[in-house]
C-alpha positions in Angstrom: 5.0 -57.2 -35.5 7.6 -59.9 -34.8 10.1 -58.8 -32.1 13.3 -60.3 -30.7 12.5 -60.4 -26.9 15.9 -62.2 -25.4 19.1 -63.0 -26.2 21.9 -64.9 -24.0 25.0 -65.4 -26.1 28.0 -67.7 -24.5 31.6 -68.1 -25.8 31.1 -65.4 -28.7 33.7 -62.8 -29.2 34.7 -61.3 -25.7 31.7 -62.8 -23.9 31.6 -65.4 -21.5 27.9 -65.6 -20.5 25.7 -62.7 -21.6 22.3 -62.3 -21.4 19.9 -59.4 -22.4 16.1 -58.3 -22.3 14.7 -56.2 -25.5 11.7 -54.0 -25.8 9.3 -54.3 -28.5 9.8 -51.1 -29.6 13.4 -49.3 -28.8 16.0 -50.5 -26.4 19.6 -49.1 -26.2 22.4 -51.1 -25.1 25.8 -48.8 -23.8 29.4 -49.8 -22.7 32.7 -48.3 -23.5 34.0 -49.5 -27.0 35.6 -52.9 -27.1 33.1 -53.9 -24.4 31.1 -56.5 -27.0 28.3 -54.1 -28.2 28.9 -55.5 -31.7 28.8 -58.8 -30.6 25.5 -58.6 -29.8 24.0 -57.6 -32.8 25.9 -59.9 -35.0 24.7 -62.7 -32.6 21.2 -61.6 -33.3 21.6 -61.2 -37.0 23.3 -64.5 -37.0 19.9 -65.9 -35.4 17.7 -64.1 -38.1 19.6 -64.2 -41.4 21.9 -67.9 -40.8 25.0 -66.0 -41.2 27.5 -63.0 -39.8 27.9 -59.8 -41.4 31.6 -59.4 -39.6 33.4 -62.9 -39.9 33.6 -66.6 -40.5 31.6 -68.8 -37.4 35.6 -69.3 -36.1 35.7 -65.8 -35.9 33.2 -65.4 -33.5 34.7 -67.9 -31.4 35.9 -66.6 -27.6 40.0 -67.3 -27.6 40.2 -70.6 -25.3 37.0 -72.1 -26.1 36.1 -74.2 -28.5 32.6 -73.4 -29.0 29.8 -70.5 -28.8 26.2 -70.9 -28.6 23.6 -68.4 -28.9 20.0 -68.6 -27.5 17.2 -66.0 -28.9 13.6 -65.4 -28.9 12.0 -64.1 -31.7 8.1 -63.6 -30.7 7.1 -66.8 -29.2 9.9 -69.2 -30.7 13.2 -70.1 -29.3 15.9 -70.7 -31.2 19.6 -71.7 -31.1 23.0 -71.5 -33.0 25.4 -73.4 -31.5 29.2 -73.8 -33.1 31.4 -76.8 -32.1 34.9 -76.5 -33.2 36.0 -80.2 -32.8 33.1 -81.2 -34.9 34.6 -82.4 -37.9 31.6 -81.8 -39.9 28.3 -79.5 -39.5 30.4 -77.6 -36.6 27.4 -74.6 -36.6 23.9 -75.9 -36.2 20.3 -74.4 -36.1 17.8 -75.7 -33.5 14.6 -74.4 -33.9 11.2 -76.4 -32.5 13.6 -79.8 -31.6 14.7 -79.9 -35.3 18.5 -79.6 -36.0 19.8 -78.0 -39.3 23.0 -76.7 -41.0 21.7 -74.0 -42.2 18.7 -71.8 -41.7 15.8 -72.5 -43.2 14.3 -69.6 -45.5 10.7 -70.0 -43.9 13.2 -69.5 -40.5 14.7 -66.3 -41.8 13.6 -63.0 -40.4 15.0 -59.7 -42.4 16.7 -57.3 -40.5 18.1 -53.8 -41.5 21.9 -53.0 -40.2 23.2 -49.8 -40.3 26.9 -49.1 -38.9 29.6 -46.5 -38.6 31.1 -47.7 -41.9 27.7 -47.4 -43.9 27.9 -43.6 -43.7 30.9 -43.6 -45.7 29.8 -45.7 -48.4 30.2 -43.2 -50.9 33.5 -42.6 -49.8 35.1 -46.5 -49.4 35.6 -48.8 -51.9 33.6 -50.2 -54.4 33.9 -53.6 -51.9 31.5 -51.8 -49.4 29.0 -51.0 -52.1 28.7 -54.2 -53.7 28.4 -55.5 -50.4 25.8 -53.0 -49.3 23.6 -54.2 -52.5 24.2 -57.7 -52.1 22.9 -58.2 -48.4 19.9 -56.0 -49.6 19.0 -58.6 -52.3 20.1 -61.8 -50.7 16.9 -60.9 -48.0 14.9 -60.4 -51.0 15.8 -63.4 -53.0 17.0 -66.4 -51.7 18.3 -67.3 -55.5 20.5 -64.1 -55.3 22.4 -65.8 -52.3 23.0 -68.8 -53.7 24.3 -67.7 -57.2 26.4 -65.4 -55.2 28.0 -68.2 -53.6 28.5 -70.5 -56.4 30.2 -67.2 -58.2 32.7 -66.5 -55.4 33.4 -70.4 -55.1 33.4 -70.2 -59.4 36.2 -67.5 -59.4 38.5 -68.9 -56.9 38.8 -72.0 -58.6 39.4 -69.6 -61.8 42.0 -67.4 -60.2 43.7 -70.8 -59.1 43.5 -72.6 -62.5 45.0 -68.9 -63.7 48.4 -69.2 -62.0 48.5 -72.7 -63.6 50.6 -71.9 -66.9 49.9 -75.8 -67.1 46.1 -75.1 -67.8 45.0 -74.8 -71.2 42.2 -72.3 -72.5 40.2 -74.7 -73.4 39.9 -76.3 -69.7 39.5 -72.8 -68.5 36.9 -72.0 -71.3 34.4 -74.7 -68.6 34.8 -72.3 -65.8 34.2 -68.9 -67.9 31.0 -70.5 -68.9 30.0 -71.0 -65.1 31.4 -67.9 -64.3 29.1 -66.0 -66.9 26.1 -67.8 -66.0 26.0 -66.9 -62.4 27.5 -63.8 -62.8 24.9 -62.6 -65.3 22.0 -63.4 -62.9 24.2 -61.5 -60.3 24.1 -58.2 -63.3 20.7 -58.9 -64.0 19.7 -58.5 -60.4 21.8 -55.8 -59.1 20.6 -53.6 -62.2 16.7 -54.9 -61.3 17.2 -53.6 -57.7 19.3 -50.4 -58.6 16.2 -49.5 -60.6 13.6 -49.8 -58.0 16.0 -47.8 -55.3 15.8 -44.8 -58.2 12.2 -45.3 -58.4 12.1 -43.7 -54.7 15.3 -42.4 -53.7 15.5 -38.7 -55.3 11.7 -37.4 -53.8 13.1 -39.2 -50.4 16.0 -37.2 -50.2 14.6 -33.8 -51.3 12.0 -35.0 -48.3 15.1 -35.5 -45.7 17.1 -32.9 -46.8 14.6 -29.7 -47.7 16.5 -28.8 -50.7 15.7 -29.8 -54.9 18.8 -31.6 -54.8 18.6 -34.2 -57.4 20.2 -37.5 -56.4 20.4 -41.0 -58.5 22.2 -44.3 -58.6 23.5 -45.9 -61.0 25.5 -49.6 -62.2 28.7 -49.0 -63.1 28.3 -50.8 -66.4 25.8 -51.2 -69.2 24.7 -54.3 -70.4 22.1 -55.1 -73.4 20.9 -57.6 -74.7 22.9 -61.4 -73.6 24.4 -59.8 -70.7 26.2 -63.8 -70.2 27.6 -63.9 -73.4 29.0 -60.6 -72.8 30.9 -61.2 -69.8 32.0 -64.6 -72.1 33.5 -62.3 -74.5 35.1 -60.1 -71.4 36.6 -63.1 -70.0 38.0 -63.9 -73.4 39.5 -60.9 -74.4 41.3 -60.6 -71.1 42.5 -64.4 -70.6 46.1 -63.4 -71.4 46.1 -60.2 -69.0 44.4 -62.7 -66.3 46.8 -65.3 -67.0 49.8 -62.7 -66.4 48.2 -61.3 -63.0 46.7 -64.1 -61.9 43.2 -63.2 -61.0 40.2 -62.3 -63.1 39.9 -58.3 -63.9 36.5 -58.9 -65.4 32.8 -59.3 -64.0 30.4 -58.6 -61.2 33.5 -59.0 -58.3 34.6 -55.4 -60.0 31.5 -53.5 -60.7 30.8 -50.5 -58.8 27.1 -49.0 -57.9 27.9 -45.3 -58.8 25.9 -42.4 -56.9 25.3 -38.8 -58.6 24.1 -35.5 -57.2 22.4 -33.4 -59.9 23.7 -35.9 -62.7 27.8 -34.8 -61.4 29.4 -38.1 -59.6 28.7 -37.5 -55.7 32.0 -39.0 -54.8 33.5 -35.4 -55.7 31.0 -33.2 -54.7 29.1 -34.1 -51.8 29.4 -32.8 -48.3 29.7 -34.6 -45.5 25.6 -34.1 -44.5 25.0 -34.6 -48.2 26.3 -38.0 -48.0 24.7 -38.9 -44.2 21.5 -38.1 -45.6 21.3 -39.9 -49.2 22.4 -43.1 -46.6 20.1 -42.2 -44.2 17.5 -42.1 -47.7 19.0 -45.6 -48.7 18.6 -47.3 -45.0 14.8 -45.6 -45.1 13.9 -47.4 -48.6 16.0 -50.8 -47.5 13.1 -50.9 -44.4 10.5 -49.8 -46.7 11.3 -52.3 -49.8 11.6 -55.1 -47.2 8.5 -54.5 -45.6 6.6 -54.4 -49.0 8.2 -57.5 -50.9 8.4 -60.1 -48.1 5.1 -58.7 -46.0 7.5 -58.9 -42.9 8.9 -56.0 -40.7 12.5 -56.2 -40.2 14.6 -55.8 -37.1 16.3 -52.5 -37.1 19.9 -52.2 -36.0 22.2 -49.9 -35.4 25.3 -50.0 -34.4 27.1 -47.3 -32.7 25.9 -44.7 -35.7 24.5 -41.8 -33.1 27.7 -40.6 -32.5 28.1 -40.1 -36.0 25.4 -38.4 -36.4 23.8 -34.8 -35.5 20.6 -34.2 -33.5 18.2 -33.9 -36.4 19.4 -37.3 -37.9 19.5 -38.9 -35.2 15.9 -37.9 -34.7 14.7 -39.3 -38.1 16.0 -42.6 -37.5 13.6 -43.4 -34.6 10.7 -41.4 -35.9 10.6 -42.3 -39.2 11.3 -46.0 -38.3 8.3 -45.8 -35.6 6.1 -49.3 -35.5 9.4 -51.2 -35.7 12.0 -53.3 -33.4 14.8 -50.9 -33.4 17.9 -52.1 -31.5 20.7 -49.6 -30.7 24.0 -50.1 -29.7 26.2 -46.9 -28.2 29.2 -45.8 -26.3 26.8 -42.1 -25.8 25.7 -41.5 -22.5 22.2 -42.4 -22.0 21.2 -38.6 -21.0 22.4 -37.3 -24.8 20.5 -40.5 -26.0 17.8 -40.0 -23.8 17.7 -36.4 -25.1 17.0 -38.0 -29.0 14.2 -40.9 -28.6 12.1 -41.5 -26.1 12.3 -45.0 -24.0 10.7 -46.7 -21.5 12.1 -47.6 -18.2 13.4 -51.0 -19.3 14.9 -49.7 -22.9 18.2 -50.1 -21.7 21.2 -52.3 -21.3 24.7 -51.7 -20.1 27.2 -53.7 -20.4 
């Protein structure tokens, strides 16, 4: 089982110079909120997945300096990010075994599983939380998925830019629709592939977690068959003039929703609050599990700051259900409540 063993992080966020020691199995780092908890765990992820789930690499950036670095151990292998903002080029850079790189290599990449505060209201937020939710599952999965993702998002700005153009003629915009249909179609195609296999697993989990015959699915928000590009060509189309007028593109995958049900009525309006902790709790559980299988690698768990929002007996089937992995835990919870819930060695701990 690959585990992240150290972690020294230096000009990121409100650190200066931090440095931290991890179990293989649990370790729990406390401090009051604001204290850089967070920080932490995106530096990690940052490490294992090239990017940040929070920001931009300027974000991260301490105010005064003008770079961060970050120094990890996963297993044996030491690894470095390093971000220079005077750089004019290449400003974050990957060091791994003396070899310098812009990005993360994929044979570098290491899947991890985050869960945070705002997951367990994913049913609740906006569709932006669920796409996004779906998305960073599939990007671990398939490198591809990433990639079309990003030539999409870079796709529709230019769109929405060309849009406020009254210079522009259809035709010239008809080039980008045809990009923005390709890409977005594999982004469909994908989404609706993965959203499938989650369904495959997710109903006999929750009746599992919950003890009840509580039916639960998830769905896409739209239906596509047949030549799901040349339908989002003809979507594009018949809304150029209501684009042109607003500015921005009302069509495609940037506005789909992933839609959750409870006994085949929308969950949104009828699910309690433990109702929806425990169908996330269900999706986080088949995220590990789906990872695992496809890529043959055990992820790095991480949570951050989600005891708190959680009762006793969920906070028990996170770490017992989740046993034989890295689990990494982040809370402002005294360790005796914590203490209380999972079971840690002497050096399972942090404070900052």
């Amino acid at each position: 089982m690959a585990s992240v063993s150290r972690l020294r992080v230096q000009h990121v966020r409100s650190h200066t110079d931090y440095n931290v020691l991890f179990n293989d199995d649990v370790t729990v780092i406390t401090g009051l909120n604001g204290s850089g908890k967070t920080s932490l765990l995106e530096s990690i992820y940052i490490s294992l997945q090239g990017a940040s789930f929070k920001g931009s690499d300027s974000d991260i950036l301490s105010v005064s300096y003008p770079w961060w670095r970050i120094d990890i151990t996963l297993d044996s292998e030491d690894r470095t990010v390093s971000f220079d903002s005077s750089r004019p080029t290449s400003r974050k850079q990957f060091t791994i075994d003396n070899k310098k790189t812009a990005r993360l290599p994929l044979k570098n990449k290491h899947p991890v599983v985050l869960f945070e505060p705002e997951d367990l209201r994913l049913l609740h937020g906006s569709p932006v939380r669920r796409r996004q939710f779906i998305d960073r599952f599939i990007s671990q999965l398939n490198p591809l998925y990433g990639t079309a993702l990003r030539k999409y998002e870079r796709t529709l700005k230019q769109r929405n830019t060309l849009l406020k153009d009254q210079r522009v003629s259809d035709d010239h915009l008809f080039a980008w629709n045809i990009s923005l249909a390709e890409h977005g179609a594999y982004i469909i195609e994908q989404r609706i592939a993965f959203i499938e296999r989650i369904n495959e697993s997710l109903a006999p989990l929750y009746r599992e977690l919950s003890g009840t015959d509580v039916e639960v699915s998830v769905h896409y928000s739209h239906t596509f068959v047949g030549d799901v590009k040349q339908k989002i060509l003809n979507e594009l189309h018949a809304h150029l003039q209501r684009d042109r007028y607003l500015g921005n593109t009302s069509v495609g995958p940037h506005r789909h929703d992933v839609i959750f049900e409870l006994n085949h009525s929308p969950a949104l309006s009828i699910a309690s609050r433990g109702e929806v902790r425990t169908i996330v709790l269900a999706l986080k559980f088949l995220e590990v599990h789906i990872i695992n299988e496809l890529t043959g690698k055990k992820p790095i768990i991480l949570f951050d700051d989600v005891f708190s929002e959680l009762d006793a007996e969920r906070q028990k089937l996170l770490t017992t259900r989740l046993t034989g992995y890295q689990i990494i835990i982040t809370s402002a919870t005294s360790q005796v409540d914590i203490n209380s819930t999972i079971n840690l060695t002497p050096n399972g701990r942090a404070n900052i």
